[in-house]
ZAMARGU-4260 file (C-alpha; in steps of 0.2 Angstrom, whole numbers, plus 5000, padded with zeros to 4 digits):
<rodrens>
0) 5060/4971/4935 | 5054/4955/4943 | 5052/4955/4963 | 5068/4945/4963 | 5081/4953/4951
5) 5093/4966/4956 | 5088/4983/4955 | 5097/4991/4941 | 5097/5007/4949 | 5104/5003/4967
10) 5114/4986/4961 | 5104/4978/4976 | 5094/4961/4979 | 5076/4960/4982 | 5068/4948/4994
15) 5057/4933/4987 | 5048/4929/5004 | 5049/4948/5013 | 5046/4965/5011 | 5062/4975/5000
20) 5080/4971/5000 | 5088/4957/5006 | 5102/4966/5013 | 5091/4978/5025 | 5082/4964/5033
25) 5085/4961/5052 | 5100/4949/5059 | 5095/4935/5070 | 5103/4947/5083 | 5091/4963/5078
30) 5076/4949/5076 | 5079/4943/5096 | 5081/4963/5103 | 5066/4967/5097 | 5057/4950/5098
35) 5061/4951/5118 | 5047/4969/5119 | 5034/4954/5115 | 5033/4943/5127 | 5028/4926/5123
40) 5040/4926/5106 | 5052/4912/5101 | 5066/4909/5107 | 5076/4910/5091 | 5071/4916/5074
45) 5061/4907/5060 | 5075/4903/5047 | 5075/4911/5031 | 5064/4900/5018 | 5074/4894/5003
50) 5065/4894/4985 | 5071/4875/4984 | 5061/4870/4999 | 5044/4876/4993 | 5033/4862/4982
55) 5035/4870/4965 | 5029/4855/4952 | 5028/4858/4934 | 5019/4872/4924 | 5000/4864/4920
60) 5000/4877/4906 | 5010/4877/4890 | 5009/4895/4879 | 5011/4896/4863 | 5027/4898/4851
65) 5024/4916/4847 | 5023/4920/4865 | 5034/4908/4873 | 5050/4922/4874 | 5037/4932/4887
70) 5036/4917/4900 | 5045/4910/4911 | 5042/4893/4923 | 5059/4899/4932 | 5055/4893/4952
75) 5063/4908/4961 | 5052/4919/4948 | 5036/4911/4953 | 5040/4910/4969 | 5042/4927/4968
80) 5025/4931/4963 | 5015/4917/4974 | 5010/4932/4985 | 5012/4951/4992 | 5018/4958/5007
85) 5005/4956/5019 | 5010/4948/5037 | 5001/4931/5031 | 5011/4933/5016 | 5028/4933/5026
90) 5022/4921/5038 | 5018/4907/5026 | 5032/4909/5016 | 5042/4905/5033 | 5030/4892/5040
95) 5034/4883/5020 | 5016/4886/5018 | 5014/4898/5002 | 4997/4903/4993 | 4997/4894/4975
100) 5012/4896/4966 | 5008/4902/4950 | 5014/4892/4934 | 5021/4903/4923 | 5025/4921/4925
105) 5023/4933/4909 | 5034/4951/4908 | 5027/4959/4894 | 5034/4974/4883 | 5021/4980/4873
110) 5003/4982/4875 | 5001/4971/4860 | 5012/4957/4871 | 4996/4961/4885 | 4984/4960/4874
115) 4989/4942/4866 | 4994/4935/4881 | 4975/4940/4888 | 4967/4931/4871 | 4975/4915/4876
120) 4974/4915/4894 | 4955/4918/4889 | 4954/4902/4875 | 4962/4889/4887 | 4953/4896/4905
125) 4970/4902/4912 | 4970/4913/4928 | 4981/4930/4924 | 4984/4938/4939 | 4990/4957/4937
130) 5008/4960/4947 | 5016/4976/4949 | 5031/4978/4962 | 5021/4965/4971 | 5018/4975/4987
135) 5000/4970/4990 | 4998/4970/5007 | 4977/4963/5006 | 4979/4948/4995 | 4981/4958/4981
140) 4991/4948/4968 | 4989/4929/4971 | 4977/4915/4966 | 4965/4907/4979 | 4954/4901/4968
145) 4950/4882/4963 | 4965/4873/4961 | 4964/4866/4945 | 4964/4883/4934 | 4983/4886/4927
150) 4989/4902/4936 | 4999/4918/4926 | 5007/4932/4934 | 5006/4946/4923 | 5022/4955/4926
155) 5022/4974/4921 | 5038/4980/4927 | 5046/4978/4909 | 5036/4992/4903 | 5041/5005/4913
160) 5048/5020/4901 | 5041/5040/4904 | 5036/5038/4885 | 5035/5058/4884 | 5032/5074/4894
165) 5020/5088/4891 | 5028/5104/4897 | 5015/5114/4893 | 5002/5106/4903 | 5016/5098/4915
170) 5013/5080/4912 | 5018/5065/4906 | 5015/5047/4898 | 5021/5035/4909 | 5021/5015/4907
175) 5010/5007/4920 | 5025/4994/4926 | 5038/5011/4932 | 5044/5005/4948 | 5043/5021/4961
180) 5061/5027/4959 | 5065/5023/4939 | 5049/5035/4937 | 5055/5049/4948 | 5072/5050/4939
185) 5065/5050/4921 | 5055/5064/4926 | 5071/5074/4934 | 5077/5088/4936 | 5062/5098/4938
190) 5045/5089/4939 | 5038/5076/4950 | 5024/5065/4951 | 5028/5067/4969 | 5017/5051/4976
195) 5028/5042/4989 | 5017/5028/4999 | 5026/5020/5010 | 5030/5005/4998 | 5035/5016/4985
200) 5054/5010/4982 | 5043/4993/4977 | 5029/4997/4968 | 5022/5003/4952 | 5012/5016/4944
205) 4997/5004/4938 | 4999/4996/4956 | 4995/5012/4962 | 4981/5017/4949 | 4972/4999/4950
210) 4973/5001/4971 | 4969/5020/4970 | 4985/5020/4982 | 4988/5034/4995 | 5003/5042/4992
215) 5015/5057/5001 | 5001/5071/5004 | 4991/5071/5019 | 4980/5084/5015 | 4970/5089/4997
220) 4978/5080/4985 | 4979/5060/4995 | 4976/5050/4982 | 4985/5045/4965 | 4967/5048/4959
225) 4970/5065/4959 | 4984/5065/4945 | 4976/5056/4934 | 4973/5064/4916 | 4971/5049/4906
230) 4972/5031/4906 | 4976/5015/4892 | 4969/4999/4899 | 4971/4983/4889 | 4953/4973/4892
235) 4948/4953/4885 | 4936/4963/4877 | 4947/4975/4868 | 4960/4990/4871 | 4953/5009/4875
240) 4962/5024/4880 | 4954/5040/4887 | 4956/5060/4882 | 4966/5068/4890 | 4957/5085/4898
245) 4959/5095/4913 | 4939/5091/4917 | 4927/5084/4909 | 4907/5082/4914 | 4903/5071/4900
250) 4895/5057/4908 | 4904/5046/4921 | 4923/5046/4922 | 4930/5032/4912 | 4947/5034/4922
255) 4938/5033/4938 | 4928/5016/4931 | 4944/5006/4930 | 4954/5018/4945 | 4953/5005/4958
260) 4948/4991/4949 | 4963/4981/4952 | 4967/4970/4937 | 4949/4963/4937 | 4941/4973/4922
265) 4957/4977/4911 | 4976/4978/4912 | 4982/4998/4914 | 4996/5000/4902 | 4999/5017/4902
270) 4994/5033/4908 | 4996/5052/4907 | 4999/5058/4923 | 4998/5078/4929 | 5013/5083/4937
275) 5021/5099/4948 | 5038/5107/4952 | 5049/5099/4962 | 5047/5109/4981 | 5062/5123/4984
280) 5053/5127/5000 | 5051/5115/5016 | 5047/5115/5030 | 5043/5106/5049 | 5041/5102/5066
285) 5033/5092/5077 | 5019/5097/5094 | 5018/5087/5109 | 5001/5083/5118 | 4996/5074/5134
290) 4977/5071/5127 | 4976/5060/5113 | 4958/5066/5110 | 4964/5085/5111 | 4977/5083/5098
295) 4960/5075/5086 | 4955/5091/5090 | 4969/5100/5085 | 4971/5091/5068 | 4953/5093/5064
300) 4956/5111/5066 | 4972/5111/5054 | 4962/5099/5041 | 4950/5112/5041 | 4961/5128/5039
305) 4966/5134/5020 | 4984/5129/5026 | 4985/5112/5018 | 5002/5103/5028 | 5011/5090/5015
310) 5010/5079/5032 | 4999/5080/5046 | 5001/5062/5054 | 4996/5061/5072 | 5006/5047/5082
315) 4997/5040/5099 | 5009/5037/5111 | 5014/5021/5107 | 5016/5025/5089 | 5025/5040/5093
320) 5036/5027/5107 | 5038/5014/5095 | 5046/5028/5081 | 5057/5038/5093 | 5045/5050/5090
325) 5042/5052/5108 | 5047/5043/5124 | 5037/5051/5137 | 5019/5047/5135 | 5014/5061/5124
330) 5004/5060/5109 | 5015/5069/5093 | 5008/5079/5078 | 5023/5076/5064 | 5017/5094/5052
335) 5026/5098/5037 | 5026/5110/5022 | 5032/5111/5003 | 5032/5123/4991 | 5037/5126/4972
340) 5035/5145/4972 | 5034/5153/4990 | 5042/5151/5008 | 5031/5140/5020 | 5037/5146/5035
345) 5020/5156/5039 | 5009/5142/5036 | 5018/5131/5049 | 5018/5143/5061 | 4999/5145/5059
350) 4998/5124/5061 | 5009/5125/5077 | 4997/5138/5085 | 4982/5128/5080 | 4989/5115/5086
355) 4997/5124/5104 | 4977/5130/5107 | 4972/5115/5109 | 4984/5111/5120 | 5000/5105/5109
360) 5019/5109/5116 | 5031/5114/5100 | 5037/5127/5090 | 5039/5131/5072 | 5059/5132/5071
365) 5065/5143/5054 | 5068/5133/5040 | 5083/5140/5034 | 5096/5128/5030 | 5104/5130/5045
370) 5091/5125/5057 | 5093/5108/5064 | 5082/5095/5059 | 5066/5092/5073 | 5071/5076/5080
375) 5053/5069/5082 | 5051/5071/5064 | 5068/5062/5060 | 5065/5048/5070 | 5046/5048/5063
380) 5054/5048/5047 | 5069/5035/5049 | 5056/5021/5058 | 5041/5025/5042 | 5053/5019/5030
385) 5062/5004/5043 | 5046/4998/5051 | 5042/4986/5037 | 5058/4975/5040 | 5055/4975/5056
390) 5037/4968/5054 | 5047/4955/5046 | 5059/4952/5058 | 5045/4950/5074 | 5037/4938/5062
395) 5051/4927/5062 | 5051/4927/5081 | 5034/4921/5078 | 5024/4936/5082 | 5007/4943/5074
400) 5012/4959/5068 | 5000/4970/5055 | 4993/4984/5051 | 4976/4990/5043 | 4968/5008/5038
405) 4951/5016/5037 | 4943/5033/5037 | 4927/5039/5046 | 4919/5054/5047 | 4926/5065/5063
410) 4910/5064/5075 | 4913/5046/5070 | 4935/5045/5073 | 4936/5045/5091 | 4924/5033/5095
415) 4931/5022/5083 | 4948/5022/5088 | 4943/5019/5106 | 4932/5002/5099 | 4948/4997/5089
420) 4961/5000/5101 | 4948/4989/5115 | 4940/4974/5104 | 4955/4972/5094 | 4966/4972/5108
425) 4955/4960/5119 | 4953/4948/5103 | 4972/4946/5100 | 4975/4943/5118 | 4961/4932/5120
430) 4966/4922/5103 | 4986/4921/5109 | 4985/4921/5130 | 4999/4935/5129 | 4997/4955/5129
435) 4992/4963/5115 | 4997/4980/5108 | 4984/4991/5097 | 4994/5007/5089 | 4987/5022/5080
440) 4990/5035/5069 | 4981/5046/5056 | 4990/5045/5039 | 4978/5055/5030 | 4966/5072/5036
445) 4953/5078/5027 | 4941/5091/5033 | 4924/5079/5036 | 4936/5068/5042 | 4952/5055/5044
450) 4961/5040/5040 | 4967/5030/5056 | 4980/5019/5053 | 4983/5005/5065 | 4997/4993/5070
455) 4992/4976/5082 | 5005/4965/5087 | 5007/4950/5100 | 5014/4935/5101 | 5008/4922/5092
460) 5006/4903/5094 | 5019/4892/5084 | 5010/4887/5066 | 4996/4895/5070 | 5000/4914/5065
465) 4989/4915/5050 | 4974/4907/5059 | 4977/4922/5075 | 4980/4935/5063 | 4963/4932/5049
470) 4951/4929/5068 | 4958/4946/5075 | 4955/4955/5056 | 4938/4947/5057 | 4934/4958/5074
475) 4943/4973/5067 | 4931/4971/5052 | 4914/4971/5060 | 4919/4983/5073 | 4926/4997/5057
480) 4907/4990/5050 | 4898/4994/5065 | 4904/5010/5065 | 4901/5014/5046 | 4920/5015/5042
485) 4928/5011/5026 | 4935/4995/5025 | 4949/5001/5017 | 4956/5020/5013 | 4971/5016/5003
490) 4975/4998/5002 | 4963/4991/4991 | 4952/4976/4994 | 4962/4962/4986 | 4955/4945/4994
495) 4957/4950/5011 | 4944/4966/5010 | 4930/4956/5001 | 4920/4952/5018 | 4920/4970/5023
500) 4919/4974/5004 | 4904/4967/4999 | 4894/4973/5015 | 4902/4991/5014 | 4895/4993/4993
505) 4877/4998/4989 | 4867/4982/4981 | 4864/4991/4963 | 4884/4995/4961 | 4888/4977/4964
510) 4876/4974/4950 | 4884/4986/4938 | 4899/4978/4942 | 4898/4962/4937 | 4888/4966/4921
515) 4904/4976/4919 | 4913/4961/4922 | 4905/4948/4912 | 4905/4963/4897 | 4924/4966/4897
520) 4932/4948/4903 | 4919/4937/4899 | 4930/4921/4903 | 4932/4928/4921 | 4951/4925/4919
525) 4958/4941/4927 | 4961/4940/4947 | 4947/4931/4949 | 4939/4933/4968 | 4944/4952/4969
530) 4931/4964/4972 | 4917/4951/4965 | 4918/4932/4963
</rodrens>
């Protein structure tokens, strides 16, 4: 499904310019509220950009006959797939300043369509850019390269069929273009892939294999890495599909070469994928601290129990202010449990008094039907799935508002998050001349360590958004640098990444990589400038 069409399932439009559907996105009304807790915004909102407005000039790239019913020069369909989601994504697209629009998008059926798209784009130096649901929130899915290379947007989303499912060894062959949702409902009633990032209405399955995405589970199984039994991917250099086993020791992991590779090495097509049962059993609540570093305490304690939460994210005060979570200060530990097989009741009441020994306020409620819902896990809830449109919205009051992630090592996390919060905070204030707010959370726990998540925002200074924002993602990159942090933990490196990318890689990898490059795309024609130039 292009990023502009109607989605079949839900009869609604997506947005060209912004993150999800048209119809969810902030009023002018909405977009002024909650402009005004910034101050320093605009008076009124940025108008909504219009395809027509945008300098869209004719396709420099003619395919051939035999491929001419794949492609499309449509405006509102490239425009479409000029760029991701990422604030300086949304921000140009209002400022009238998009990245290069690509001439001609492709939507594939079959992986012979791939593969013979690839061989041309190869024989006349055409640029194929790889595009899922289009949710790239690092730079992931447009062309910055030099201007005069014709630009394709490999659309996958037609190829988005559960081919067949394995009951025996519960899994299934799913097409790499399955939007989240049309996956999930072909693999109903009883199985689940059960990978929900937060973009998951909105992106794919090879969007999240190429990005090696983070997806619902906070502890053990993180990543969609660890669902992966085999993988197709379409290369210039030919096609190859691993075995499918349950281990394997034979050399290195072929899956694991191309899992995050992101449309630089090959094209994923298709993939088995290990699935589970759908959870009978649920259930959650939320603790209350008045430390922040006391409740770091408390989830490294639960991270390193055998107890496992399907979600363990820990909301500082102003993340747990700015989600309902919590409106007095406190720091708010959202826990919560699943099962197929067994009640979970006992494991979150083990959680909860980890967590109250260290301090925390909260009980574990029953989990009988019954039981109302904890409110600071609704509101957690509710605002995880709205706080994209409302990124939106503050950017069309004219306000910096983005987010980025890492992981550290715990004797690492505190001291991090302390830097972040005061040389981020101090570069975005110093770069606008209005206060700035720095917001965490941990997303993801693990027992050596964590994945802080964190939200900046201030206002910006009209037209020059884009310039604010990549000068306050240049401090936050030396400062996750300095203190040995990933530059990413589930975002991938797409173009934004490459700075703290190429200092974070060990020198003889990067060699490897690009013999693997010039081996499998020897034109260099896919997503050129990710990962390596």
């Amino acid at each position: 499904m292009p990023a502009t069409a109607t989605d079949p399932q839900t009869s609604r439009t997506r947005s060209w310019w912004g993150w999800g559907y048209t119809d969810a996105h902030p009023d002018d009304a909405e977009c002024i509220a909650t402009g005004a807790l910034l101050p320093g915004t605009l008076a009124r909102p940025l108008p909504i950009p219009r395809v027509a407005d945008l300098p869209i000039g004719r396709p420099t790239a003619t395919p051939p006959a035999s491929l001419a019913h794949l492609v499309t020069a449509d405006p509102q369909a490239r425009a479409a797939h000029a760029m991701g989601k990422a604030y300086r994504d949304v921000i140009r697209a209002l400022r009238g300043r998009p990245g290069r629009i690509p001439d001609l998008v492709a939507r594939p059926t079959r992986d012979q369509d791939v593969a013979d798209l690839l061989d041309w784009a190869g024989e006349h130096g055409v640029a194929v850019i790889p595009f899922g649901g289009g949710s790239s929130v690092v730079g992931g899915v447009e062309y910055r390269g030099e201007a005069h290379h014709a630009v394709l947007s490999l659309d996958l989303t037609s190829m988005g069929r559960v081919l067949e499912i394995d009951t025996a060894a519960r899994s299934a062959l799913i097409q790499a273009g399955a939007l989240g949702p049309a996956l999930e409902a072909q693999l109903r009633p009883g199985l689940t892939l059960r990978h929900f990032p937060q973009s998951f209405e909105f992106s794919t399955l090879g969007g999240w294999l190429a990005t090696r995405a983070g997806g619902h589970y906070a502890t053990v199984h993180t990543h969609i890495d660890d669902f992966v039994q085999s993988l197709r991917v379409i290369t210039p250099a030919g096609a190859g599909t691993s075995w499918r086993l349950p281990a394997s020791g034979a050399g290195p992991s072929p899956d694991r070469f191309f899992l995050g590779s992101e449309g630089t090495l090959g094209v994923i097509t298709e993939a088995w994928m290990r699935l589970r049962e759908r959870p009978r059993h649920k259930a959650s609540a939320s603790v209350a601290f008045a430390d922040f570093h006391r409740a770091l305490d408390a989830v490294r304690a639960i991270a390193q129990s055998d107890l496992a939460p399907a979600n363990c994210r820990l909301l500082d005060p102003g993340e747990a202010l700015l989600s309902g979570a919590s409106h007095d200060g406190s720091t708010v530990l959202v826990l919560g449990f699943e099962s197929a097989t067994a009640p979970v009741d006992a494991r979150l009441t083990a959680a909860v008094d980890l967590a109250r020994a260290h301090g925390g306020r909260g009980e574990a409620a029953p989990a009988d039907r019954d039981s109302p819902p904890d409110a600071a896990v609704g509101a957690w809830r509710s605002a995880f799935l709205r706080m994209p449109y409302l990124r939106d919205g503050l950017a069309r009051m004219g306000a910096v508002v983005e987010t980025f992630e890492t992981a550290a090592t715990w004797g690492t996390v505190p001291a991090l998050i302390d830097a972040v919060r005061t040389e981020v905070g101090a570069a975005a204030a110093k770069a606008t001349g209005h206060p700035a707010t720095v917001n965490c959370r941990l997303t993801h726990v693990y027992p050596d360590g964590a994945a802080p998540y964190f939200t900046v925002a201030v206002a910006g200074r009209p037209g020059d958004e884009v310039e604010i924002w990549d000068d306050i993602k240049a401090v936050a990159t030396e400062v996750l640098h300095r203190h040995r942090a990933t530059i990413t933990h589930h975002h991938a490196v797409g173009r934004d990444h490459r700075p703290g990318y190429d200092l974070q890689r060990p020198a003889p990898f990067a060699l490897a990589l690009r013999a693997a490059k010039d081996a499998l795309d020897p034109h260099r024609i896919l997503n050129p400038g990710v990962l390596l130039d």
